[in-house]
VMD Tcl script that draws the C-alpha trace (Angstrom):
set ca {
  {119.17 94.99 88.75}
  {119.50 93.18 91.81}
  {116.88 91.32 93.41}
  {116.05 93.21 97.12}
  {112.44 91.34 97.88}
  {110.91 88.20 98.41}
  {107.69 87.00 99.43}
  {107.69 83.93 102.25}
  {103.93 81.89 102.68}
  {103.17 78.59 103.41}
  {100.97 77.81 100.34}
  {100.84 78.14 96.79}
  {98.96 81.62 97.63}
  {102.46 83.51 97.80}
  {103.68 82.35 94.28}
  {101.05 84.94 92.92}
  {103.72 87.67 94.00}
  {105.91 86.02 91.09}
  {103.52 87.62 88.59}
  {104.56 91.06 89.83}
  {108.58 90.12 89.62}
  {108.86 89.18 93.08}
  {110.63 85.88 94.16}
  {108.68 83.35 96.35}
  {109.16 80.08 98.27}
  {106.94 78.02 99.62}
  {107.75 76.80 103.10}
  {107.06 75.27 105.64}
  {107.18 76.69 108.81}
  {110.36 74.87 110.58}
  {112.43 76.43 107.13}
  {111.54 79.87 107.17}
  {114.39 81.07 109.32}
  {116.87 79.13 107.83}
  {115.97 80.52 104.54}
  {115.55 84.00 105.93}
  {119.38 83.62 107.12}
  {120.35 82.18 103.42}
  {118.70 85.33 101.84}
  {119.84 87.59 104.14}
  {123.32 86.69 103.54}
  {122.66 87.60 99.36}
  {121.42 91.10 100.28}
  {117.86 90.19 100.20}
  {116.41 93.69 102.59}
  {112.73 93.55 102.33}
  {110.63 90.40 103.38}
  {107.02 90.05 102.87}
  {105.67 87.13 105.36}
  {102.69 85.44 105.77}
  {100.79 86.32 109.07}
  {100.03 83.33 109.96}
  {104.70 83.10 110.21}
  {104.75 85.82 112.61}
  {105.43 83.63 115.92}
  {108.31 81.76 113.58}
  {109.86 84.71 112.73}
  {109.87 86.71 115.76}
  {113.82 85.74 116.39}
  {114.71 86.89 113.05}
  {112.36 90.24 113.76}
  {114.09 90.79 117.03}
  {117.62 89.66 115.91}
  {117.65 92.87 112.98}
  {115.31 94.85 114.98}
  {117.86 97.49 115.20}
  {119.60 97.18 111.62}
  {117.55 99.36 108.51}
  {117.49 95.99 106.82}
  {116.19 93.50 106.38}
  {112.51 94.80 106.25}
  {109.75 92.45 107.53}
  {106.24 92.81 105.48}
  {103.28 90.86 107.46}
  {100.57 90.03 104.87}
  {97.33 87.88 104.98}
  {98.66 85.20 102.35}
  {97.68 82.01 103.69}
  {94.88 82.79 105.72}
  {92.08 85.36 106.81}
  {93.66 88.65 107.53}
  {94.46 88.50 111.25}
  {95.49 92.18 111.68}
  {99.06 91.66 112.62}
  {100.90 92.93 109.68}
  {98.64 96.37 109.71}
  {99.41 96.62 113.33}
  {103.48 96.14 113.00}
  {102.99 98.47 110.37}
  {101.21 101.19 113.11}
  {103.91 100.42 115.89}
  {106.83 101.30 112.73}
  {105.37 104.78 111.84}
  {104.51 105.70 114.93}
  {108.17 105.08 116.35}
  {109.51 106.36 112.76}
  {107.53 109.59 112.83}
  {106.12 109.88 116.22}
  {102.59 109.91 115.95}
  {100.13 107.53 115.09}
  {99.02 108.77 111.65}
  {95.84 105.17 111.87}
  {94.52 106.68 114.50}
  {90.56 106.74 114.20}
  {89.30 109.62 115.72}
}
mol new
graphics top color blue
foreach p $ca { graphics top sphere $p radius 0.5 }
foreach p [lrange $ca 0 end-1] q [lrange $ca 1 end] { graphics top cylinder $p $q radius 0.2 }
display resetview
């Protein structure tokens, strides 16, 4: 089967997604895209990111914006949950589906 995800952090804190069968790289930050772009070009379609990468990513975000794939994931893996990820997550279903399905009443 061919490998579709990866997992992308900053510490040693992402290599816990290669218990589950997921590939991960520690980076630093001035790397990320260039790996992202390497990865990309083997088929790789869903990312999961570190939070604390959004800002480093956001050409890569914007650049595949309109393409299905590749898939960015924003998770709290190096650092306290900031909120990000869940929130890209809100703005995708909500332009997906048109509604906001996290809205608290």
């Amino acid at each position: 089967m061919e490998e579709k995800i990866v997992a992308i952090g900053t510490n040693g804190n992402v290599l816990l997604f290669n218990s589950i069968g997921i590939t991960s790289f520690v980076l630093k930050p001035e790397e990320v895209n260039n790996k992202i772009k390497e990865l990309v070009s083997k088929n790789i379609e869903i990312f999961i990111v570190s939070e604390n990468l959004e800002s480093v990513i956001k050409p890569m975000q914007e650049k595949y914006k309109d393409s299905p794939y590749p898939i960015f994931l924003m998770v709290p893996i190096d650092h306290k949950a900031s909120g990000v990820g869940t929130e890209k997550v809100r703005e995708n279903v909500k332009t997906a589906i048109g509604i906001d399905i996290f809205k608290e009443d």
